[in-house]
N, C-alpha and C positions, 0 to 999 in steps of 0.2 A: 329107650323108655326106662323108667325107674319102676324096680321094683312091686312097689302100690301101683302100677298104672298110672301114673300122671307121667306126662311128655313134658320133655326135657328140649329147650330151641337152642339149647347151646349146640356152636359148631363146634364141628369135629374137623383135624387137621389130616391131610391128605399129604403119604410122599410119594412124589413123580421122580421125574429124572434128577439127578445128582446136583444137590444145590438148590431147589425151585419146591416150593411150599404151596397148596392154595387152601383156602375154606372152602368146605362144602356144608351145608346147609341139612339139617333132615328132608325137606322137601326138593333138594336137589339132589341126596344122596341116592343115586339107582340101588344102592343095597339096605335101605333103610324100610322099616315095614310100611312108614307112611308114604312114603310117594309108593309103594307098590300099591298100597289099597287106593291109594286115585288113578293110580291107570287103569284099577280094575272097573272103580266107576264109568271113568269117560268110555272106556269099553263096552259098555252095557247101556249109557246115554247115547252113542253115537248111534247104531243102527234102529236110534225109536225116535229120535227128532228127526229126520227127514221123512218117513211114515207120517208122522205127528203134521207135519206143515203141508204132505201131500194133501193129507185128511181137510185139512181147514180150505184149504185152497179150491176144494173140489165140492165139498160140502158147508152146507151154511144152517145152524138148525133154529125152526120158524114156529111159533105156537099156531096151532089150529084147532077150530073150535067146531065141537061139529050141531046138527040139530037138535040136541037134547042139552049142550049147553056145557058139555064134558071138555078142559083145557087139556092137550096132549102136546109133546113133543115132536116134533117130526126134523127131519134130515134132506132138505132138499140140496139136491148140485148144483153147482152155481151157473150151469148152464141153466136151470130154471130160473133161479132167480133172477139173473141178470137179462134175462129173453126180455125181449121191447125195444122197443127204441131210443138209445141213449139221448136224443137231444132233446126228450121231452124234459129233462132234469136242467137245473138252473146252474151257469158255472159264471162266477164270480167275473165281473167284467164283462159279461156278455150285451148287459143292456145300453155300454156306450157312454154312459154319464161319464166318466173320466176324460172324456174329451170336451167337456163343455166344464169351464170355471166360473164362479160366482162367488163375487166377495161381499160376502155375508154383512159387511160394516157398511157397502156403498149399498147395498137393495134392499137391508130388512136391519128397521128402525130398533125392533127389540136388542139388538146386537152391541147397540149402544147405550154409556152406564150414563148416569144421570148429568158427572161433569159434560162428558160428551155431549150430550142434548143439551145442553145451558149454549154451547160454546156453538152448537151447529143453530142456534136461534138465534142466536145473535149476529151472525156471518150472513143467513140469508135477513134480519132485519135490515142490515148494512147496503147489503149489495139490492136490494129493494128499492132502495133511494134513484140508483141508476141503471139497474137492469128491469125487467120484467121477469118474473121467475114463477110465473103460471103457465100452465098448459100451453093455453090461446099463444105463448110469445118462443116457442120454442122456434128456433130457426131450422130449418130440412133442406140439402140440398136436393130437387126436383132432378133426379140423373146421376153420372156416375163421376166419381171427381177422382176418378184417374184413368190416363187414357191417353188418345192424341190430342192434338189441338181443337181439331174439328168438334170431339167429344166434351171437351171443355168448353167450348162456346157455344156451341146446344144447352149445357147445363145450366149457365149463367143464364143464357136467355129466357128458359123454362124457370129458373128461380125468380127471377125477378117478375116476371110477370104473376107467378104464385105469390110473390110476398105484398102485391096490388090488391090480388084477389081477397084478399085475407081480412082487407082493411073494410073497415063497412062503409058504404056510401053517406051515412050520416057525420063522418071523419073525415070529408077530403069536400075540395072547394065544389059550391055548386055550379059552377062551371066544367067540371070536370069528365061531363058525361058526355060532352061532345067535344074532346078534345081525348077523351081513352081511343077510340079505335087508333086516330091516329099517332097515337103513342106507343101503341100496342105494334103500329107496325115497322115505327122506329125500332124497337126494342131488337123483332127479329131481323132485322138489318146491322145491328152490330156486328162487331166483329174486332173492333179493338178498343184498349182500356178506357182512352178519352172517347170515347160515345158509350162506352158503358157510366163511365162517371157523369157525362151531359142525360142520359136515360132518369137516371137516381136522381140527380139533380133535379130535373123536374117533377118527378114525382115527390120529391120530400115539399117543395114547390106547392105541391097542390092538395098538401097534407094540411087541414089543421093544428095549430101549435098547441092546441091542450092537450093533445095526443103523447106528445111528446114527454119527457123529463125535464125541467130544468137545468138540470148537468147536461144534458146537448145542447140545447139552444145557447149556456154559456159559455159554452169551447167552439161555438161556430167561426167566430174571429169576421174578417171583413173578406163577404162572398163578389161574384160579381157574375 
């Protein structure tokens, strides 16, 4: 140190063995007053931070208020405080929604900006023409479409007879109502694709064409 008291960080040069030089530092030098007043510190910090962290660890301190309405400090152990039952408390992931995705642009309309909605009106004007795109026209397979054989022609059968059901009787030929049962029992006598095709067949058959679109009836080509 100088003089007045102001510290000085010039190094200072050190001789070793014959030949060989190093720097030492004041905060490296072990004979310098500063690195001795810091190891006097961490001397005097180390045996009160392990106290200091037992203390926190075992105690937690809680205000309590008593019937007159007086704020006090108090020192409870953390065995009090943590007494109960831990699973009443909420841990992040526990309710399961990370397993279930939802994309927010295909089920909720606000998601989308104004181009968007121009451009999603216009797609279902279009496909309007030759689809059906209300409720009443959603197709359901009736069963499970995957499986064995056997499971898949259960399914077919139960479909097709659903998608009869669906039709109102004011839409299909009035002839029709004595000629459904035995249709009905064609239907579950299938079992392969050309009598599922002869099934449908009849039935579009016995469907009214106002029913229909005009994009079907002009891709029919020549039936027989």
């Amino acid at each position: 140190e100088k003089p007045n008291g102001e510290r000085s960080d010039s190094p200072s040069t050190v001789k070793g063995a014959p030949g060989s030089t190093r720097m030492l530092t004041r905060l490296r030098n072990p004979d310098s007053k500063l690195c001795q007043m810091k190891n006097q510190q961490n001397q005097q910090v180390a045996p009160v931070a392990p106290e200091a962290n037992k203390l926190n660890k075992e105690s937690k301190e809680v205000l309590v208020v008593n019937s007159q309405g007086e704020v006090s400090r108090m020192n409870v152990k953390k065995e009090i405080v943590l007494k109960g039952n831990m699973n009443n408390y909420f841990k992040l992931g526990q309710e399961g929604k990370y397993r279930v995705y939802h994309n927010q642009y295909a089920t909720n309309s606000f998601a989308l900006n104004k181009h968007q909605h121009r451009e999603d009106h216009d797609k279902r004007r279009h496909l309007s023409h030759k689809f059906c795109l209300t409720a009443a026209g959603e197709f359901k397979w009736n069963g499970s479409v995957h499986g064995s054989r056997v499971l898949t022609i259960s399914t077919l059968r139960l479909t097709i007879i659903q998608l009869e059901n669906n039709i109102p009787a004011s839409f299909l030929h009035p002839n029709w109502a004595s000629h459904r049962s035995n249709w009905i029992k064609a239907v579950q006598m299938c079992s392969k694709p050309r009598e599922f095709a002869l099934a449908l067949a009849i039935l579009e058959c016995a469907i009214k064409p106002v029913v229909m679109l005009p994009i079907w009836r002009e891709s029919l080509g020549h039936t027989r």
